[in-house]
C-alpha positions in Angstrom: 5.5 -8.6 70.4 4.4 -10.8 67.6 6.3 -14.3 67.9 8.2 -14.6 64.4 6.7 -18.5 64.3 3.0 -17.1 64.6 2.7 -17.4 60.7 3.2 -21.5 60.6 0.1 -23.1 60.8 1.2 -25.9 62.7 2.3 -23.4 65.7 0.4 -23.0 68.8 2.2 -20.4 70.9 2.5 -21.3 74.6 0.6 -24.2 75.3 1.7 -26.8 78.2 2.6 -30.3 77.4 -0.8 -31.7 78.3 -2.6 -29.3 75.7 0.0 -30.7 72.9 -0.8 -34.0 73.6 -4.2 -33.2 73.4 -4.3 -31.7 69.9 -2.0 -34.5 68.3 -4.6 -36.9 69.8 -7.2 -35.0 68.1 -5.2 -35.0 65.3 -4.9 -38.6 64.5 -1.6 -39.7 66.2 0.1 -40.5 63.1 3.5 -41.9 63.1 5.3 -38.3 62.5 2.5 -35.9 63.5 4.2 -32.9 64.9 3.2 -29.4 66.4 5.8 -26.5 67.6 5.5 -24.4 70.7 6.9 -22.0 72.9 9.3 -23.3 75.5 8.4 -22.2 79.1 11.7 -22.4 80.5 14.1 -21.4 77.4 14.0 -17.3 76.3 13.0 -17.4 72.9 13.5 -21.1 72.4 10.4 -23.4 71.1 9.5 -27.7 71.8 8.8 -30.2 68.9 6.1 -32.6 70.2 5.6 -35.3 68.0 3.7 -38.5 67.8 5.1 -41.9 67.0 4.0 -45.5 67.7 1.1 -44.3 69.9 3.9 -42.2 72.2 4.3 -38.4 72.1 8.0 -37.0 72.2 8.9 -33.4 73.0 12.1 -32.0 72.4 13.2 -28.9 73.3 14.6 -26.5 70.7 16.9 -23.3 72.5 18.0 -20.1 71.0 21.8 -20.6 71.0 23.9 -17.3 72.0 24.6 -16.9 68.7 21.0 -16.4 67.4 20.4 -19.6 65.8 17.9 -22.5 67.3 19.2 -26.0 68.1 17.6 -29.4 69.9 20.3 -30.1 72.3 23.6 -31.8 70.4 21.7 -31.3 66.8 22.4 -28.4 64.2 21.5 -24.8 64.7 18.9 -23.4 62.0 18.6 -19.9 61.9 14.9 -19.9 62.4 11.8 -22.5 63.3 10.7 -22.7 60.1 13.8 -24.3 58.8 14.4 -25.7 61.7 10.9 -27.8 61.1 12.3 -28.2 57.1 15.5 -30.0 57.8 13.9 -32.4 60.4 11.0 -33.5 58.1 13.8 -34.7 55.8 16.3 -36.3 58.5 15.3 -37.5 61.5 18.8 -37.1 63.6 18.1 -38.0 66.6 14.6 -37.5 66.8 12.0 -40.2 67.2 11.6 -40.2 63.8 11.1 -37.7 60.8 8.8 -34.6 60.7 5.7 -36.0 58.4 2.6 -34.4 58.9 1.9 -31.1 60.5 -0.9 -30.8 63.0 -2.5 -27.7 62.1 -4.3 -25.5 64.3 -8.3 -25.8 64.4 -10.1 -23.5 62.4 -10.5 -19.9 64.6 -7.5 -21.2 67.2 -4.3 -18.4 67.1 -1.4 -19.3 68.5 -1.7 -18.4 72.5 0.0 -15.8 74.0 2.1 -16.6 77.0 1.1 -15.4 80.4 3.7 -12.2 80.5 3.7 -11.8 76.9 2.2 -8.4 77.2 3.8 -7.3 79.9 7.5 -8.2 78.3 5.9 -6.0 75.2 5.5 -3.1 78.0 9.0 -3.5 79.6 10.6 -3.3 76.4 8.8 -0.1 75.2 9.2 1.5 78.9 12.9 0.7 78.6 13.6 1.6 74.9 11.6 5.2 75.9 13.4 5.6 78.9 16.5 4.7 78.0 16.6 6.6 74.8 13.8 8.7 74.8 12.4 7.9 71.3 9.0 7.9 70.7 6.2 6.8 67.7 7.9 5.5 65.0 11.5 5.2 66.0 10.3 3.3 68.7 8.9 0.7 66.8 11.6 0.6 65.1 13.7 0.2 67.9 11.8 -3.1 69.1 11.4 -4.5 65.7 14.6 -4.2 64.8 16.3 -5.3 67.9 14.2 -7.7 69.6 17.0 -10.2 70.7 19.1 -7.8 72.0 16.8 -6.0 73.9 14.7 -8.7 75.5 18.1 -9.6 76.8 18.9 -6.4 78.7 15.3 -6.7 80.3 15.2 -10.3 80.9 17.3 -11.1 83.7 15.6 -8.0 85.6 12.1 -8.5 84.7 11.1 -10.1 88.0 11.6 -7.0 89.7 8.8 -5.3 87.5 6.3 -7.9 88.5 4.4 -7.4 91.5 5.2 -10.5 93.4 9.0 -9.7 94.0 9.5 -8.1 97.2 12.8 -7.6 96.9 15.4 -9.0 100.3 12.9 -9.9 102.5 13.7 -12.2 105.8 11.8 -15.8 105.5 9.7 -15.1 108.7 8.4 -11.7 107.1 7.6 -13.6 103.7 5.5 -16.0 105.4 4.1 -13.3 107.7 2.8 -11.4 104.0 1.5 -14.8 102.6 -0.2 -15.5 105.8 -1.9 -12.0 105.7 -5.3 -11.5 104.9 -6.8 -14.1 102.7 -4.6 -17.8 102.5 -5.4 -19.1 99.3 -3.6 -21.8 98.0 -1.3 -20.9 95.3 -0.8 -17.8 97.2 3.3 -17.3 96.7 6.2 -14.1 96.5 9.4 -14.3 95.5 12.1 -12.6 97.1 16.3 -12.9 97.4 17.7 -14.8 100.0 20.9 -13.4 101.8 23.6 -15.6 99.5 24.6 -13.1 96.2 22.7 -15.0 93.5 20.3 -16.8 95.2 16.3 -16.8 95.8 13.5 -18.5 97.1 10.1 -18.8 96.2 7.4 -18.7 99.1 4.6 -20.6 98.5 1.1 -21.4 100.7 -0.8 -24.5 100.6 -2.7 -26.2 102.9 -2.2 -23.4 105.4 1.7 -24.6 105.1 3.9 -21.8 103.7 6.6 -23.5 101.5 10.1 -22.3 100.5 11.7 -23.3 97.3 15.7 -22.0 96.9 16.7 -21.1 93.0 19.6 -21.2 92.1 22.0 -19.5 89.6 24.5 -21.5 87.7 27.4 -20.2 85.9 25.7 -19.7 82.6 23.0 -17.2 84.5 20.4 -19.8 84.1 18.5 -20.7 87.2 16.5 -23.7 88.5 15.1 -25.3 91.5 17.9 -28.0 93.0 17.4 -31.2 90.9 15.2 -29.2 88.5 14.6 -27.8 85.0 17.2 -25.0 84.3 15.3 -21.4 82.9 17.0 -18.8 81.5 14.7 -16.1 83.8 13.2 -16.1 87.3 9.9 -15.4 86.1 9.8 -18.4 83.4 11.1 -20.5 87.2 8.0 -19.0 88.6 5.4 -19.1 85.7 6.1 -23.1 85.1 6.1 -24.6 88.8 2.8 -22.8 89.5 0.4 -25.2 90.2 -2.7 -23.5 90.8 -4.5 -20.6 90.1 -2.7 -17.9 91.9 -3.3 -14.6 93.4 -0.7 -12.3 94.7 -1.1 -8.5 95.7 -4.2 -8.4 93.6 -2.6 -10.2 90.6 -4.0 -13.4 88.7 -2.5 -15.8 87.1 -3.3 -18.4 85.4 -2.0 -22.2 85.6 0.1 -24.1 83.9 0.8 -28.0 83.9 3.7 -29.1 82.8 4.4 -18.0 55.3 6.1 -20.2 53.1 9.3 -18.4 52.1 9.6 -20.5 49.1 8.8 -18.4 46.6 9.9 -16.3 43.7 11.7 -12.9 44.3 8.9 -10.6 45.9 9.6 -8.0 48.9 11.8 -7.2 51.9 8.7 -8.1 54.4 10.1 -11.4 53.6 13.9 -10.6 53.9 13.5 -8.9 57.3 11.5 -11.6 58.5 14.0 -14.5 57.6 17.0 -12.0 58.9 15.7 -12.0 61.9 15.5 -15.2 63.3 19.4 -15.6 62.8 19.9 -12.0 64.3 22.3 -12.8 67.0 22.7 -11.4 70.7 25.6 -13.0 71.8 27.8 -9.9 71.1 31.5 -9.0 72.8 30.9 -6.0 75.7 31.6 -2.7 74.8 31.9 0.8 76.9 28.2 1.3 76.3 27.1 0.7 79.6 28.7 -2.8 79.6 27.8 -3.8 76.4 27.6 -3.1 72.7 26.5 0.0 71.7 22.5 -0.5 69.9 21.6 1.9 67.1 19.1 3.6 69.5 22.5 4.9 71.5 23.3 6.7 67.8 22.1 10.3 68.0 21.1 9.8 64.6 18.7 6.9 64.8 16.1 9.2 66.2 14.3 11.5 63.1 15.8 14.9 62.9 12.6 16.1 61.6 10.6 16.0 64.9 10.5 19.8 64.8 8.4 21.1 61.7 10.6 24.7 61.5 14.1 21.8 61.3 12.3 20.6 57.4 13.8 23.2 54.9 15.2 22.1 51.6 17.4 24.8 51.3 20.0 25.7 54.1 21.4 29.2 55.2 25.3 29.3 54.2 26.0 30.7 57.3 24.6 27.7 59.4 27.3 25.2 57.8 30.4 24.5 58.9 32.7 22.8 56.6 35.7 20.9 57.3 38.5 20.4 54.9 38.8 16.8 55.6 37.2 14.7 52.4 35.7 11.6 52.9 34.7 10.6 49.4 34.6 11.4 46.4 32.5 10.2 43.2 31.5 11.6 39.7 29.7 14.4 41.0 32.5 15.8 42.9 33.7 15.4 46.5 32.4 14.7 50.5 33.6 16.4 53.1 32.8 16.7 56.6 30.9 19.5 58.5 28.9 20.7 61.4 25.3 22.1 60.6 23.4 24.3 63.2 19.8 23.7 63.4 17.7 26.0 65.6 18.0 23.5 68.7 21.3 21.8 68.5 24.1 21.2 66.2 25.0 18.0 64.3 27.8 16.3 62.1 27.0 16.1 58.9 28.3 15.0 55.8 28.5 17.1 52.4 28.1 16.1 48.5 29.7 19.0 47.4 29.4 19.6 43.2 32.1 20.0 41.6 31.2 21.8 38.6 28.6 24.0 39.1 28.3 24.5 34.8 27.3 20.8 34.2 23.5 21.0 34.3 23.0 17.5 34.1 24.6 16.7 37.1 23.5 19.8 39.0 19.8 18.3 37.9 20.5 15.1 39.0 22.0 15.9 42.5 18.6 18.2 43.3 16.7 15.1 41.8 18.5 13.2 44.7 17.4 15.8 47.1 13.9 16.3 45.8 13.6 12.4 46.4 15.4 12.0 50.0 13.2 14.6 51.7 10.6 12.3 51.5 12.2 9.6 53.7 12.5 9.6 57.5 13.8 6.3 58.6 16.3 4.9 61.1 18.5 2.9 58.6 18.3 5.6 55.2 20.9 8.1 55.2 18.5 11.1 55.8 18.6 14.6 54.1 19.4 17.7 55.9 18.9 20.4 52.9 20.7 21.6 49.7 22.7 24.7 50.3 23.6 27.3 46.9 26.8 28.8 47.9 30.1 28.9 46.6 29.4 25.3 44.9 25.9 23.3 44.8 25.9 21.1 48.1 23.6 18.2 49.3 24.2 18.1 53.4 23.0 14.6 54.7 23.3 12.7 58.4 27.0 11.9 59.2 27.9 8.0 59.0 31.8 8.6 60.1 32.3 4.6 59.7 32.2 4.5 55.6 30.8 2.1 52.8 30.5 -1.1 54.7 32.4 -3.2 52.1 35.5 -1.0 52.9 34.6 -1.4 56.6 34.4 -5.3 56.7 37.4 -5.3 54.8 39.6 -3.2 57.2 38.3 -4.8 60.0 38.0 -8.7 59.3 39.0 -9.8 61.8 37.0 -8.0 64.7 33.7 -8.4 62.6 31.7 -12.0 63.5 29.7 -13.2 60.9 26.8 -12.5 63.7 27.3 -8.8 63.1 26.9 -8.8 59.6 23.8 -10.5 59.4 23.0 -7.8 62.0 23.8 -5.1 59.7 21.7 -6.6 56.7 18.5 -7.0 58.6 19.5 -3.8 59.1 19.6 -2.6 55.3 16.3 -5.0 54.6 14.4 -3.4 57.3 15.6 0.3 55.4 14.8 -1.2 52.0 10.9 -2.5 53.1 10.3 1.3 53.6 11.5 2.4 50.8 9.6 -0.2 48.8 6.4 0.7 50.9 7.0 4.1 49.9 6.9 3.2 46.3 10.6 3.5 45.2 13.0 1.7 43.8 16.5 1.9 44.8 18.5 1.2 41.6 22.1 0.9 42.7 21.8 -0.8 46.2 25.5 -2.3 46.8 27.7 -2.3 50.1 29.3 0.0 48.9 25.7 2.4 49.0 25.4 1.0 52.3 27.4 3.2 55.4 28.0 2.6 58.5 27.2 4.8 61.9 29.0 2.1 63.8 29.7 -1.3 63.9 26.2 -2.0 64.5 24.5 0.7 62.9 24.2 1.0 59.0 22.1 3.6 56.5 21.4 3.0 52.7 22.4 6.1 51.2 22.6 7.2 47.5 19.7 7.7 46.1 21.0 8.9 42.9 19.8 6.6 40.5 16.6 6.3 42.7 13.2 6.6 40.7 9.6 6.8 42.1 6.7 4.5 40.8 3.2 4.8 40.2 1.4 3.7 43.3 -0.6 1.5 40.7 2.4 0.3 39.0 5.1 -2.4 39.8 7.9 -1.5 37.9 8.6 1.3 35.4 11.2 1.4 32.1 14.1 3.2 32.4 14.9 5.0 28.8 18.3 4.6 28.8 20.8 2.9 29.9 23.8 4.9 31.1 26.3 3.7 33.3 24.9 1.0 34.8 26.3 -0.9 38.1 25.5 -4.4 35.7 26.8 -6.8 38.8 24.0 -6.0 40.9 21.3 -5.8 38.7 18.4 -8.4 38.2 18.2 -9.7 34.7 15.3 -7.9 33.6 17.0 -4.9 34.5 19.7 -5.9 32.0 17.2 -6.9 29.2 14.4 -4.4 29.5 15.3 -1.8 31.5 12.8 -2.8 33.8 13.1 -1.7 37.4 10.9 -2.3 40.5 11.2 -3.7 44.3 11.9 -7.2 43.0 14.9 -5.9 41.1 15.9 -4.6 44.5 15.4 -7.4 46.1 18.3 -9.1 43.3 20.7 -6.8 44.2 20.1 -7.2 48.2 21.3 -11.1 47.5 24.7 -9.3 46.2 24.9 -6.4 49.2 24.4 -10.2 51.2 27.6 -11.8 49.2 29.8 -8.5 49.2 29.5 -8.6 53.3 29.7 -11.9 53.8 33.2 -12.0 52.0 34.0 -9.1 53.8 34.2 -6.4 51.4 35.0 -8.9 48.0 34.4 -7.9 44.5 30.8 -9.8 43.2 31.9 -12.1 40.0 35.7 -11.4 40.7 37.1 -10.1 37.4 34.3 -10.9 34.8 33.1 -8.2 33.1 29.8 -6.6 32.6 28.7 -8.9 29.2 30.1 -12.1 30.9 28.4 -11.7 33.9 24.9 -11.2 31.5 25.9 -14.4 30.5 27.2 -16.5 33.4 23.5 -15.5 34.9 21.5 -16.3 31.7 23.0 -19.7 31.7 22.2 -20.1 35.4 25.0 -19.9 37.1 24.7 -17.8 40.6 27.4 -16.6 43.2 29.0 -19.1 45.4 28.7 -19.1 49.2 31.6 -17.5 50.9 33.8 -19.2 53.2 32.3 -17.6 56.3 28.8 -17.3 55.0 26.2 -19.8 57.0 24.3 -21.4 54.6 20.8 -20.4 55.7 22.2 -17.0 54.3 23.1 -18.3 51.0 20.2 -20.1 50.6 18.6 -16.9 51.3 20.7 -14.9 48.1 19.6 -18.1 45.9 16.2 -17.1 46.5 16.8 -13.2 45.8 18.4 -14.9 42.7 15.4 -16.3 41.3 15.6 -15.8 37.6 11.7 -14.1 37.3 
């Protein structure tokens, strides 16, 4: 898995101290030379080494529980590059200011770290195992809920690697490391007979070594009078001194894009949305913890059986419930059940509500035509039209409702950690539909539902248009009725639509959650707002909105 810092220049992946100090000397040693890293001992965390007055500093920067980064007593930034930002402007409590990036040599990539690949491996064996998804929701799965995941597998880990044998007595650990060939270096671990404790076994000079690790009360674990790490394997990986070989497995020593641009795609949103994705989440029945999207049975596609994809349904194959959920122009929701050849699932039901209005009978297939096309974890996906006693569009059931109504009923369970959650969420949905060529039109939170609380589709697709895959926009003809809040202003002026305009109305999906639900512009109207945006004015931060995130809807309120 791709660290999210491998796009800055000046980073150069996991590298010991010694190599650091190495490239800033080769770099010039200027007062304020710096380089980032990966942190050996902190899960997901990075180090700052900088030079000043011939010295080199490194401080270490650790992923708080909360998502964010922080050096130790400063603020938390929501990711490294901003992290980097604010200390080349303020030194607080660093040697002194960031000045001058070292950048990497011409050729050099950042270097992965020595169970990189195999944490890539754990977490695709334990996303397929656990919920058997496959190809593309799999991916999905990791990209979209790294943190979270690499926390379930990190504190078991060691027992994947092949130099844990388990609860082993000391004699027989030194009895294994004495075995065939003593190398030097040559070490297991293994758990000692004190709940939370282990010891790593070591050879050297035909003297086999035992080294207790401990665990504190915050689950991290160090040598007595050591470093803390947050995992057994990051204890192992930095106090091995030599080249070592254990049950046929080497290991190698070890010593002690610029987001400021204009309005352009949700590769960039999803990135930045990311790094302040939080893991430190309230436990929940779901085997002790939250529930993930991957435990919804609709995150996996519904289309994995060819004979499942028909656009029009069998009457006698749907279920419907009474029970209305919406309603909207077009006519009502209601619940149902829908048997597909394999299983049955809940579903939800755009019933029409007069069958003689053509327009809207055309626009609800145009919907339909448009939303077989998508397969994605976080879009609302099509099940099929069915012609029967009224015109009905049956779609994936997401029983928690718009999220602006959710957040609003629920304030005061939701942490602001979970709603940027759920809008990486909706960026990650909105990059496919903009790789796919369309434009959304009328994203809002209140387009956006939720599965559960950590689960949200994009739905309604009913202004949704397709573009040329040579074009970037195209011109709407007319004008309608047109959600004027949430649309960019060369929506407003020109009719002009295309991912960039989507991108506008993402920054007001971002302000809607982070007020929990609020009206956008309180009680302007449509020909104010026009105004208030032409003469620069923008949305104000909520009260519980971090202000990485604002700063992130001032950039998705770039004027062009």
């Amino acid at each position: 898995m791709r660290d999210i810092a491998c796009c800055l220049p000046f980073f150069f992946g996991s590298i010991s101290r010694s190599e650091a100090d190495e490239y800033l000397r080769m770099g010039g040693m200027s007062d304020g030379l710096f380089l980032l890293r990966q942190c050996l001992r902190s899960l997901g965390g990075y180090v700052i080494s900088i030079a000043y007055e011939s010295k080199i500093y490194h401080y270490t920067i650790e992923r708080q529980m909360n998502g964010t980064l922080a050096i130790s007593g400063g603020k938390p930034h929501c990711g490294p590059e901003i992290l980097c930002e604010y200390y080349s402007r303020d030194a607080d409590g660093l040697c002194c200011v960031l000045r001058k990036p070292c950048i990497r040599p011409s050729g050099v990539e950042p270097k992965s770290g020595v169970f990189d690949s195999l944490r890539d491996s754990m977490l695709r064996e334990y996303v397929r195992k656990t919920w058997n998804l496959e190809g593309e929701d799999l991916e999905q799965a990791i990209i979209t809920q790294a943190p979270q995941l690499e926390k379930l597998i990190a504190t078991t880990a060691h027992e994947k690697m092949p130099w844990y044998h388990g609860s082993i007595s000391r004699s027989n650990a030194e009895q294994l490391l004495y075995s065939n060939n003593q190398t030097d270096g040559k070490f297991l671990l293994r758990e000692r007979n004190t709940p939370g404790t282990y010891a790593l076994s070591m050879i050297y000079g035909k003297t086999v070594y035992h080294y207790k690790i401990d665990m504190d009360k915050s689950g991290k674990f160090s040598i007595p009078e050591g470093s803390k790490f947050d995992t057994l394997w990051q204890v192992n990986h930095t106090y091995l001194l030599f080249k070592l070989t254990s049950r046929g497995l080497l290991f190698q020593k070890h010593r002690n894009k610029n987001i400021n641009e204009t309005r352009s795609d949700f590769q960039r949103l999803s990135v930045v949305a990311l790094n302040i994705n939080a893991d430190g989440y309230t436990p929940d029945p779901v085997k002790g913890r939250v529930p993930l999207p991957m435990d919804s049975n609709v995150f996996g596609s519904i289309y994995s059986d060819p004979k499942e994809m028909k656009l029009y349904l069998l009457r006698e194959n749907l279920m419907i419930d009474e029970l209305e959920l919406g309603s909207g122009n077009f006519g009502s929701v209601k619940k149902g059940v829908y048997k597909l050849p394999k299983k049955h699932i809940d579903v939800a039901i755009k019933v029409l509500k007069n069958d003689n209005e053509k327009s809207l009978k055309d626009e609800l297939m145009k919907e339909a035509q448009f939303m077989q096309q998508l397969d994605h974890p976080y879009i609302v996906r099509l099940i099929g039209v069915c012609d029967a006693e009224h015109l009905m569009l049956v779609m994936e059931m997401a029983s928690g409702g718009p999220l602006n109504k959710f957040l609003s009923s629920k304030k005061d369970q939701i942490s602001v950690d979970n709603i940027v959650e759920l809008l990486f969420q909706v960026s990650e949905g909105m990059k496919y539909l903009e790789q796919k060529n369309f434009v959304h039109r009328d994203l809002a939170a209140r387009n956006v539902l939720i599965v559960h609380q950590h689960y949200a589709k994009i739905s309604d697709f009913g202004l949704s248009k397709a573009i040329g895959a040579d074009d970037n926009y195209y011109k709407a003809r007319t004008a309608g009725k047109w959600p004027v809040k949430w649309y960019a202003p060369e929506c407003i002026n020109f009719r002009k639509f295309s991912s960039k305009a989507d991108v506008w109305s993402f920054g007001v999906t971002m302000w809607e959650a982070f007020s929990f639900g609020q009206k956008p512009y309180k009680k302007m109207k449509g020909p104010d707002v026009v105004s208030f945006i032409e003469q620069g004015g923008r949305l104000e931060r909520p009260n519980e909105c971090p202000e990485e995130m604002h700063k992130l809807m001032q950039e998705c309120w770039i004027y062009k």
